[in-house]
C-alpha positions as CSV (number, residue, x, y, z in Angstrom):
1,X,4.8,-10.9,12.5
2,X,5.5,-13.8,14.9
3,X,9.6,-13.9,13.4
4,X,9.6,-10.0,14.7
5,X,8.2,-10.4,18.0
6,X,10.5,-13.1,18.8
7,X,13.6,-10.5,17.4
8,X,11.8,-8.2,19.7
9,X,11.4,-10.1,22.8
10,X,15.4,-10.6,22.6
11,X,15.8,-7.3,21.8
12,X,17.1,-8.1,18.6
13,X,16.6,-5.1,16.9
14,X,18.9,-5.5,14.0
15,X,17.5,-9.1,13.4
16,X,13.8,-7.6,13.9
17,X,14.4,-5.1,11.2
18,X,15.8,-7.3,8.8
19,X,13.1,-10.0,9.0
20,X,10.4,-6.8,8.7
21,X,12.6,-5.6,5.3
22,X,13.0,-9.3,4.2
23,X,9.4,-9.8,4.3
24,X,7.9,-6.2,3.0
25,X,10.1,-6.9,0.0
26,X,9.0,-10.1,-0.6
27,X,5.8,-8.7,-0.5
28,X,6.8,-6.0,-2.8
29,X,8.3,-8.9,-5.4
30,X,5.3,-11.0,-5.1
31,X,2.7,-7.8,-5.7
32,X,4.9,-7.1,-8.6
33,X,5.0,-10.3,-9.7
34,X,1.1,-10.6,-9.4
35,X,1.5,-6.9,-11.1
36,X,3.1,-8.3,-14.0
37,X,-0.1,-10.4,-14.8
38,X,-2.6,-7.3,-13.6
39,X,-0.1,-5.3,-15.9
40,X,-1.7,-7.4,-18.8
41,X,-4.9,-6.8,-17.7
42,X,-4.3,-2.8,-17.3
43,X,-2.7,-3.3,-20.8
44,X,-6.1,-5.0,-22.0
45,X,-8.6,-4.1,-19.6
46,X,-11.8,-4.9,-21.7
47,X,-11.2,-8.8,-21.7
48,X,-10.9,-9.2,-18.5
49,X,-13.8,-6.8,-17.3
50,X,-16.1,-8.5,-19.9
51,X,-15.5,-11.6,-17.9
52,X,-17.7,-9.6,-15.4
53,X,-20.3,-7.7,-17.5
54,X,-21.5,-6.7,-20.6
55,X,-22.8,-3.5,-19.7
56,X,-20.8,-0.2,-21.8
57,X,-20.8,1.9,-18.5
58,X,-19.8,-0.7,-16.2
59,X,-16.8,-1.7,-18.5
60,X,-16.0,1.8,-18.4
61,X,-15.5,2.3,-14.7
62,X,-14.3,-1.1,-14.3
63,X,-11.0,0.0,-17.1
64,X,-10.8,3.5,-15.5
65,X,-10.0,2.0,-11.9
66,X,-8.1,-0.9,-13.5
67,X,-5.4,1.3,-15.6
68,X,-4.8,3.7,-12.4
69,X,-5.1,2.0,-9.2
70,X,-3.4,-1.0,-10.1
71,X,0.1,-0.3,-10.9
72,X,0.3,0.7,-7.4
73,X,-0.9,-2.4,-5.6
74,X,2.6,-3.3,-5.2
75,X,3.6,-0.2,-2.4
76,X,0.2,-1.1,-0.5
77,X,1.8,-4.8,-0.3
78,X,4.6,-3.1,0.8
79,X,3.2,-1.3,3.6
80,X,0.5,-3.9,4.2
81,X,3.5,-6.3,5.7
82,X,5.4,-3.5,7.1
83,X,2.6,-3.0,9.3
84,X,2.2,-6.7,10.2
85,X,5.9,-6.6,10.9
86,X,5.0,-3.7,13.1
87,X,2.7,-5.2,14.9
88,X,5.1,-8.2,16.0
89,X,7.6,-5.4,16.9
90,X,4.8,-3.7,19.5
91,X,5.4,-0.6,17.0
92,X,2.6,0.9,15.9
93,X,2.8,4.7,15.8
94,X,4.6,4.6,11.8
95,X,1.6,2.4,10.9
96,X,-0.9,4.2,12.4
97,X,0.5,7.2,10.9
98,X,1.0,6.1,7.8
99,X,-3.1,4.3,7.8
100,X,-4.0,7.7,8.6
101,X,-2.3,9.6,5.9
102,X,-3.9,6.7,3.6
103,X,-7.0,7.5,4.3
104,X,-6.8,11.1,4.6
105,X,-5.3,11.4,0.9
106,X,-8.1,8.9,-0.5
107,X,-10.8,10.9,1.0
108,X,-9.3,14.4,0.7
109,X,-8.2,13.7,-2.6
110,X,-11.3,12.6,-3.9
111,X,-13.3,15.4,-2.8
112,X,-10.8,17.7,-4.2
113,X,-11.0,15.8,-7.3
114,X,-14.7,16.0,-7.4
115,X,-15.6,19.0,-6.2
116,X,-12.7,21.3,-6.6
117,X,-11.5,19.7,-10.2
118,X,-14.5,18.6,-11.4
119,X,-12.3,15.2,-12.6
120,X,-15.5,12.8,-11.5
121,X,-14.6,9.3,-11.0
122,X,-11.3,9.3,-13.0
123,X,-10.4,11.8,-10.1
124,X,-11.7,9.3,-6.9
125,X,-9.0,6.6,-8.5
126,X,-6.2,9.2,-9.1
127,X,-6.7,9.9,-5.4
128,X,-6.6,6.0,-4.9
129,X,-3.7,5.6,-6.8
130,X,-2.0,8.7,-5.0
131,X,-3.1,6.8,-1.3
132,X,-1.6,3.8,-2.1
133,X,1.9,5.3,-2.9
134,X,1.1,7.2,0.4
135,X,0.7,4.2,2.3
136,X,3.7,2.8,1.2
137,X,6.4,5.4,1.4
138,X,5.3,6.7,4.7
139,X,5.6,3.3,6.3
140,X,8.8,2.4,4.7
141,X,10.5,5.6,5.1
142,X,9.3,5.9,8.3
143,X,11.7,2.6,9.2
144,X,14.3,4.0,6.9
145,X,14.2,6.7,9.0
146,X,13.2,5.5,12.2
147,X,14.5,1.9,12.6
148,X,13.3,-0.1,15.8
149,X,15.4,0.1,18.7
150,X,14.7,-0.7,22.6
151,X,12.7,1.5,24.1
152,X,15.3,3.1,26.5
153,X,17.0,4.4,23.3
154,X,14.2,6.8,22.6
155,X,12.1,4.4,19.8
């Protein structure tokens, strides 16, 4: 964030952008990185959640959202430090869209799941899943798209 706002106090745009890419996908690597060891605990869930619990319906919750929420950690790092980057750039509107959609996806989705699919829970963490990816493309793209610029240019 602060290596942004000083590339956008100089109106460094190209530098601004670079350091915001630089440090999403860093992010990205280190989630997937980090993914690689969740990976082995989606692969074998029940070890790790009996770390946690004993209970048989617990466990099963606990594998559900494990296998299909967190593959997709790694896009919400993504966007997570796209938006911080954001932030040190004073531009907020891809973020805020992209927050919104988020949420909107999570909570729409999971109603639809529940009451229009009748998928239960397995449904709710689809909808997860489906936010997270969300999150990340829209912010991303949104700077593929729409990359910083001064404010006179029409950004």
């Amino acid at each position: 964030t602060t290596l942004v706002g000083v590339a956008a106090g100089a109106h460094d745009w190209r530098r601004a952008m670079r350091v915001a890419w630089t440090g999403g996908l860093a992010a990205f690597v280190a989630f997937v990185a980090i993914g690689l060891i969740g990976g082995g605990t989606a692969v074998f869930p029940e070890p790790w959640a009996r770390l946690f619990t004993s209970d048989s319906e617990v466990l099963a919750v606990a594998i559900a959202g494990i296998t299909r929420v967190g593959p997709f950690y790694c896009l919400f790092g993504l966007g997570l430090t796209l938006n911080f980057a954001s932030q040190g750039a004073a531009r907020m509107s891809g973020p805020l869209v992209g927050s919104l959609m988020r949420f909107g996806v999570a909570a729409a989705g999971g109603w639809i799941a529940i009451e229009g699919l009748g998928l239960g829970l397995d449904g709710v963490f689809w909808a997860v899943a489906a936010s997270l990816i969300t999150y990340g493309a829209a912010i991303g793209g949104n700077l593929i798209v729409r990359p910083w610029r001064t404010r006179e240019s029409g950004a």
